[in-house]
N, C-alpha and C positions, 0 to 999 in steps of 0.2 A: 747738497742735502735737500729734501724733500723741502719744494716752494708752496704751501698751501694755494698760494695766489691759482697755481697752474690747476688746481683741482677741483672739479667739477662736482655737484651738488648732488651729495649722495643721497638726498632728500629721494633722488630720482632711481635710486637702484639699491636694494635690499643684498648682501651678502649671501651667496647660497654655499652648500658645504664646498661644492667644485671649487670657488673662488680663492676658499684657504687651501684648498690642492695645487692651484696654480701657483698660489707666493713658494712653494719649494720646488717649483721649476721641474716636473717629471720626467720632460723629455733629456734637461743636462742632468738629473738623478737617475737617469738609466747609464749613461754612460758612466758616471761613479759606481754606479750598483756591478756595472760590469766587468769596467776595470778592476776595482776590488775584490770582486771573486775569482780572476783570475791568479791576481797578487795570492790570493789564500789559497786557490789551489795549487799553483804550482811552486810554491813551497816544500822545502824537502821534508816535510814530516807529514803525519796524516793528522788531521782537526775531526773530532766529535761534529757527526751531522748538527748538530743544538747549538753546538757551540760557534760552529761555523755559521748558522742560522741567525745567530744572536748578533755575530760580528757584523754579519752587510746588513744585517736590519738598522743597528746603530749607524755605522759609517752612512746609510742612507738618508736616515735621519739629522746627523749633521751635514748632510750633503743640502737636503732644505731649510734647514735652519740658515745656512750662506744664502741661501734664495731670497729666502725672507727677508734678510737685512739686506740684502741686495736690493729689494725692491723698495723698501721702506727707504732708503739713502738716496735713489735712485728714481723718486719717481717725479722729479722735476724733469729729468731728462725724458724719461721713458713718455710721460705725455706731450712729448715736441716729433717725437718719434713711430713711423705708419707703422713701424713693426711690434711695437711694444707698446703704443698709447691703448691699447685694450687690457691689460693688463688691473688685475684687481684694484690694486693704489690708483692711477694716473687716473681710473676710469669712474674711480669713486664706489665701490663699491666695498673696499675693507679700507679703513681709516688708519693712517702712519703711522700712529700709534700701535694699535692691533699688530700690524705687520712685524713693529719692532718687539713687542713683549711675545710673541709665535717665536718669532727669530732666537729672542734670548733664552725661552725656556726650551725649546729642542736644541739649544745648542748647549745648554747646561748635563740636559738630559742625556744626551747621545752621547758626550766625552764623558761621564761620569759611567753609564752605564755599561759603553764598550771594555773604562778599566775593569770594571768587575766581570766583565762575560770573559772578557780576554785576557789583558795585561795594561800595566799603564804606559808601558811604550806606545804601546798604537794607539791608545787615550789621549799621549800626551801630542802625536802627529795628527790625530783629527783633529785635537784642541788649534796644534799652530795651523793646519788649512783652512780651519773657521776664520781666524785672524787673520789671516796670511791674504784671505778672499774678499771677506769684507772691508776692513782697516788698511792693508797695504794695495792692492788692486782697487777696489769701487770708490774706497773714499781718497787715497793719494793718487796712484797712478793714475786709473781711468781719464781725469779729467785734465792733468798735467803733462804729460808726453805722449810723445807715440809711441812710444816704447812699450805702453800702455798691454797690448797684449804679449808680446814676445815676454817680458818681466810678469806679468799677471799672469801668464798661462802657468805656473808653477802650482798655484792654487789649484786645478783642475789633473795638475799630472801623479797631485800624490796619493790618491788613492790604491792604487798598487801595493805602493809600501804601507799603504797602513793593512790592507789586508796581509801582507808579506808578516809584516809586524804581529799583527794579530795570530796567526799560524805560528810562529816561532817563538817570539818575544827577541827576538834579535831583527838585525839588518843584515843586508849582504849586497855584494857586486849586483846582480840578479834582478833584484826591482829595482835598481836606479837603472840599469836600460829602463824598464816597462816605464819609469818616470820620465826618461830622456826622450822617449819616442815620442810620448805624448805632447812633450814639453815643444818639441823639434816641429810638430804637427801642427801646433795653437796659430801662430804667425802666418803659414800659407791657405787654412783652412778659414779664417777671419778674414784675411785682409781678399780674398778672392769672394766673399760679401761683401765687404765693402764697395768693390769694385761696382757691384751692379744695387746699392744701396747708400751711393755717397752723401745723396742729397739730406737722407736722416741723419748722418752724423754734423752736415751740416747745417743742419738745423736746430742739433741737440747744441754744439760747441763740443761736442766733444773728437780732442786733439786726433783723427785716427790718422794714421800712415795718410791716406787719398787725401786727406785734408791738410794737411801740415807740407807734406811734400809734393802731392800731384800723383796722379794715375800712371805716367810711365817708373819714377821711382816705387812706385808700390809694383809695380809688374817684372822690375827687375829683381826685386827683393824676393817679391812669390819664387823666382826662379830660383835664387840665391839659398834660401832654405831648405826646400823641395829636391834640391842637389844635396844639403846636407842631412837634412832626413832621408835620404833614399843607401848614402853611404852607412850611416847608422842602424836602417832597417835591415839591412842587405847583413851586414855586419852581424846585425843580432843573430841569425840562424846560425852562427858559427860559435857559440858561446851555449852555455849548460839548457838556458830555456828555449833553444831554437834547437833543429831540426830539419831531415829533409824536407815533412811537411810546410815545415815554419819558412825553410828559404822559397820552396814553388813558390808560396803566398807571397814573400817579401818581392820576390823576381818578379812576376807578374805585375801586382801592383804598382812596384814602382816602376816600373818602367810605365806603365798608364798613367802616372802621377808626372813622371818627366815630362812625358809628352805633352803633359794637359799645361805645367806650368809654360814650357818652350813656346807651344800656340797662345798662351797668354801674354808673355814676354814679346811678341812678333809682333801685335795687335796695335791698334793706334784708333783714338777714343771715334774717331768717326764710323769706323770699322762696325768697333761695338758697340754703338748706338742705333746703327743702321741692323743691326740684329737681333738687339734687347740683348746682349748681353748673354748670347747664347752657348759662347765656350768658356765665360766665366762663371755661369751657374752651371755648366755639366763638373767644370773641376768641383765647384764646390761639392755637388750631388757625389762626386767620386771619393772628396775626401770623406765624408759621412759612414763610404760603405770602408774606407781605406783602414782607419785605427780597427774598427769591429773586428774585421777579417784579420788584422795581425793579431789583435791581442785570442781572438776564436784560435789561429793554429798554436798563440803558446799554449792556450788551454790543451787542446789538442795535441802537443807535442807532452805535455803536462800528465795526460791518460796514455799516452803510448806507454811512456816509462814506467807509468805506475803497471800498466799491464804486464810488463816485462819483466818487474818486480816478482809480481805475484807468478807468474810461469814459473821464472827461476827459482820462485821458492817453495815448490810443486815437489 
């Protein structure tokens, strides 16, 4: 939990409105905002432009509201950390406090409000990813195993299904891939930063794979996944949300995903120090472009159908 000790005197730095932008974390609220538009578009039914407007506004909304308690729980570590001691809290500029009443009143807001735009199914799954992100991720795992993101990354993989949810008010086979892939994705995309960022987790104490076990067992692990996401991705284009376009993607990709974890897997720490770490940050830069580009052709395979719809019913 947030060490006061660790926090620097805010005396010196005035909150501006960007600062409360940054505790809901924009850049991982695009990838919620995107995965869940996918989840609600490719859904078999059609959603009211408003209605579907209302959905990823909320689910986005609680996508920050995770941030914020993420940072407010989080910022004894994050100020031990080159990547994250700028950050609002650590840096002193919004007080743990603040961080935590933000946290709690958008994440009140957003599950109350998505049941009423939508349904309380998808109400009731933003409510358990708030919980699921803050309470069982940030505050247990994070700081206790390593296991820490491969079990955390589920927090991050369900927004699919709640847009899926929101469109239907049911579940289906359909958005648990969209959850599997992402889920399958968290473990080789983290831990290949770690790779070239070990020194902050050891800094922070917190347990990651490079620290607990060593940089070869993390390099076999990246590989060990990255084989299991690529049969899973591969796999998806053969199921209702994939597609010729959805498998080119998955084909291509993965196989640039194989290759990058194999050259990671072959590597030995003197290699990649002698290079900064220059085929561990291309995988990462890859995996960034890797979930966009699947989850863009189920959108993708998502408008073919619908078009195909509408001709046939010409």
């Amino acid at each position: 939990m947030t060490d006061t000790s660790l926090q620097p005197d805010r005396s010196a730095a005035e909150a501006q409105f960007g600062d409360y932008v940054a505790l809901l974390k924009p850049r991982v609220m695009s990838l919620v905002v995107f995965t869940a538009l996918v989840g609600l578009l490719a859904a078999p039914v059609g959603v009211h432009p408003m209605v579907g407007f209302a959905a990823i506004l909320f689910i986005a909304v609680g996508g920050g509201a995770s941030g914020a308690l993420n940072m407010w729980w989080d910022a004894d570590i994050d100020a031990r950390m080159r990547r994250t001691r700028r950050r609002p809290v650590p840096a002193g500029r919004v007080a743990p406090e603040e961080a935590l009443a933000l946290g709690l009143a958008l994440s009140g807001f957003s599950v109350v409000m998505l049941g009423l735009a939508t349904n309380w199914l998808a109400a009731a799954w933003l409510a358990f990813t708030i919980f699921f992100y803050v309470v069982i991720y940030t505050m247990w795992l994070k700081r206790t195993t390593p296991q820490n993101i491969v079990i955390g990354g589920l927090a991050g993989a369900f927004p699919p299904l709640i847009g899926w949810a929101a469109a239907t008010g049911s579940l289906a086979l359909e958005p648990w891939l969209m959850v599997a892939l992402i889920f399958m994705w968290t473990p080789p995309h983290f831990w290949a930063l770690a790779l070239f960022m070990r020194s902050d987790y050891d800094d922070a104490g917190v347990p990651m794979l490079t620290v607990t076990h060593g940089r070869p067992a993390t390099r076999a692990q990246i590989l060990v996944y990255t084989v299991l996401l690529a049969v899973l991705a591969v796999g998806t284009g053969f199921t209702t949300v994939g597609g010729p376009v959805y498998l080119a993607v998955a084909v291509v990709l993965n196989a640039m995903f194989l290759k990058g974890a194999w050259a990671i897997w072959r590597r030995d720490e003197a290699r990649a120090e002698a290079d900064d770490y220059r085929v561990e940050k291309r995988f990462f830069r890859l995996s960034l472009i890797y979930l966009f580009a699947h989850f863009g052709a189920i959108l993708a395979e998502a408008g073919i159908d619908r078009m195909g719809l509408s001709v046939g019913g010409l």
